[in-house]
C-alpha positions in Angstrom: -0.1 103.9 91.1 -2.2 106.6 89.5 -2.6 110.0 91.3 -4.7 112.6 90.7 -3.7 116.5 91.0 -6.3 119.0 91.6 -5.8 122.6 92.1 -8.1 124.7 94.4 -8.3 128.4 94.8 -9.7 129.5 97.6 -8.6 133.2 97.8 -6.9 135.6 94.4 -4.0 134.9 95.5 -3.5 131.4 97.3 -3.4 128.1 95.4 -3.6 124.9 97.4 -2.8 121.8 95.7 -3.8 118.2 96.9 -3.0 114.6 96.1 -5.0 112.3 95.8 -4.6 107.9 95.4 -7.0 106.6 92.7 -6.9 103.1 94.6 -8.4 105.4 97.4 -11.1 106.7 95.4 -12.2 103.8 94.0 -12.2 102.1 98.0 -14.1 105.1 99.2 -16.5 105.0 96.8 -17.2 101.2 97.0 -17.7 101.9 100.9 -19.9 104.6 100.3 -22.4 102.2 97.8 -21.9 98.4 98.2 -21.5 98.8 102.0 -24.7 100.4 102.4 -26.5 97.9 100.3 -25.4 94.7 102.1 -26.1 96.5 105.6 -29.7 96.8 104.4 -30.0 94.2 103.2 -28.5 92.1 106.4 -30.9 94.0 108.7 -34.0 93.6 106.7 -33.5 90.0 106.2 -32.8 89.2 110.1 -35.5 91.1 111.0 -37.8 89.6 108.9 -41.2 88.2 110.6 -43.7 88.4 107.9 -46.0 87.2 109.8 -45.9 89.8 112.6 -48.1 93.0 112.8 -47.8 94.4 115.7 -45.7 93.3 119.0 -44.8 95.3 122.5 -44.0 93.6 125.2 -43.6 95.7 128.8 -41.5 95.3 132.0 -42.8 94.6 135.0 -41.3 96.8 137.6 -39.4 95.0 139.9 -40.5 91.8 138.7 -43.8 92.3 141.2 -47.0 92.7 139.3 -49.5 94.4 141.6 -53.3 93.8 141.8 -53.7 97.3 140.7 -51.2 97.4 137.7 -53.0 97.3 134.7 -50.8 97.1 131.7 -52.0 98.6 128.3 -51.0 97.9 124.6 -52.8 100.6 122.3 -53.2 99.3 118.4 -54.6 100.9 115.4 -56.3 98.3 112.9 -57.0 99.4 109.1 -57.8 96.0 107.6 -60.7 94.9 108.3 -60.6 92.0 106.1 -57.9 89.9 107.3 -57.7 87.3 110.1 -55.1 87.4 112.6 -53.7 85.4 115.3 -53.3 87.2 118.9 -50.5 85.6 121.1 -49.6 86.6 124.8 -45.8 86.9 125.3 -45.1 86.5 129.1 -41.4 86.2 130.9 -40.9 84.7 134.3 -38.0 83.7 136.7 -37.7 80.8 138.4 -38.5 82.3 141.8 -42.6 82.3 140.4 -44.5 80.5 143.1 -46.8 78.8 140.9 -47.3 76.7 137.7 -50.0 79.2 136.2 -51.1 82.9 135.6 -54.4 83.9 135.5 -54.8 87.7 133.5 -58.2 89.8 133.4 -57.7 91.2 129.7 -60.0 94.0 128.7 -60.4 94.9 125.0 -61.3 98.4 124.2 -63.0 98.8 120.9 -63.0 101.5 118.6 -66.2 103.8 120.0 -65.9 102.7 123.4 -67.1 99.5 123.5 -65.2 96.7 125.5 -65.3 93.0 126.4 -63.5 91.4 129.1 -61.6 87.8 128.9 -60.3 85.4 131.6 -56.8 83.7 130.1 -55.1 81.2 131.8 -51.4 80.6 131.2 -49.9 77.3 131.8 -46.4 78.3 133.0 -45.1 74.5 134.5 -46.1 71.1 133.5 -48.0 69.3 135.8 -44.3 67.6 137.2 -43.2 70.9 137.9 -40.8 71.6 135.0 -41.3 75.2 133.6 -42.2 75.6 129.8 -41.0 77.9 127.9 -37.9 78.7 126.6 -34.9 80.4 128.2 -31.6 79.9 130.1 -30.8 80.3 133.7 -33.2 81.7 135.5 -35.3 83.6 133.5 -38.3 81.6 130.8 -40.3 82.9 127.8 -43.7 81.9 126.6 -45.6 82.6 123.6 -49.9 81.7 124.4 -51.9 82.0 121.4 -55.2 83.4 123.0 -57.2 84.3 120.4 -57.2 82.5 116.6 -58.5 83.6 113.0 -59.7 87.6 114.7 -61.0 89.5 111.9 -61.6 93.2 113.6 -64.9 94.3 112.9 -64.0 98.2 112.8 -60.6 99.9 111.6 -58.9 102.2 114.3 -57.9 102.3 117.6 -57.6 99.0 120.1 -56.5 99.2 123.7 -55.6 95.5 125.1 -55.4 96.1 129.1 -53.7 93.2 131.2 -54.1 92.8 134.7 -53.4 89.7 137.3 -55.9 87.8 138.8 -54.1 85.5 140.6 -56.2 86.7 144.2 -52.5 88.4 145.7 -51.9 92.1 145.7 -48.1 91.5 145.0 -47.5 88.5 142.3 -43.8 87.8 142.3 -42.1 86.6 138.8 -43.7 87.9 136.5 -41.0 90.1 134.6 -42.6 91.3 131.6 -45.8 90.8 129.5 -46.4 91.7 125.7 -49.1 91.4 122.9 -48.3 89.8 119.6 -50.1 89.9 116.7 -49.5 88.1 113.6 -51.4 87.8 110.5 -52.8 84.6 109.3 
């Protein structure tokens, strides 16, 4: 094997001298590039949603969802132009008492302006099994809400959730999100 000799001199009178393995360089140095490159590239390509703009989905404390919890997701919109697709990510265990969820969701519009929307999520067919998908006790659903929503104004949109299903304490319901995909 090739080594390589360097001298250093640190002080007038000291000389160090150090060893060094080509094979090591050469392993080092493909580390420090190729590595790198096949990490990014392994990330960005199981990450990839091109679809997605913008997702958040919160926990629910305690798996209880009070009457008086209102749960926010804030969004800033620049294109104007472009429809998009706005989906309602919920999670619930097994232990939820009922096949639905009614939600009270409040859009807040740039300038101040809102509207308010009554969703209904279908959580159990009608034979009781839950839909969804998931393992052991715990489900997922995706509800697409609202289809081809081109924002009228660019800026700042607050999405505020709250559950109307007429109990002050609405047991499993885990989390809730906002998704919203480009069309």
């Amino acid at each position: 094997m090739t080594r390589l000799w360097a001298r250093m001199t640190l002080h007038a009178s000291t000389t160090y001298k150090f060893s060094t393995n080509l094979s090591t360089i050469m392993r080092t140095s493909y580390l420090k590039t190729v590595l790198p490159v096949f990490l990014t590239l392994f990330i960005v390509l199981a990450s990839c949603d091109s679809k997605r703009f913008y997702e958040e989905n919160k926990s629910i404390p305690g798996g209880i969802w009070k009457s008086n919890n209102r749960i926010s997701f804030d969004v800033t919109i620049f294109d104007t132009l472009t429809p998009y697709n706005l989906y309602i990510n919920l999670r619930n265990d097994l232990d939820y008492s009922y096949s639905n969820l009614f939600l009270f969701m409040k859009t807040t519009f740039p300038g101040g302006q809102f509207a308010m929307d009554t969703i209904e999520c279908t959580l159990a067919e009608p034979d009781g099994k839950w839909t969804g998908s998931g393992m052991g006790r715990v489900r997922f659903n995706r509800f697409l809400f609202q289809q081809g929503v081109r924002f009228r104004h660019a800026g700042s949109y607050a999405f505020t959730f709250e559950q109307a299903m007429r109990v002050n304490e609405l047991r499993g319901i885990s989390d809730i999100g906002i998704r919203i995909e480009k069309e």
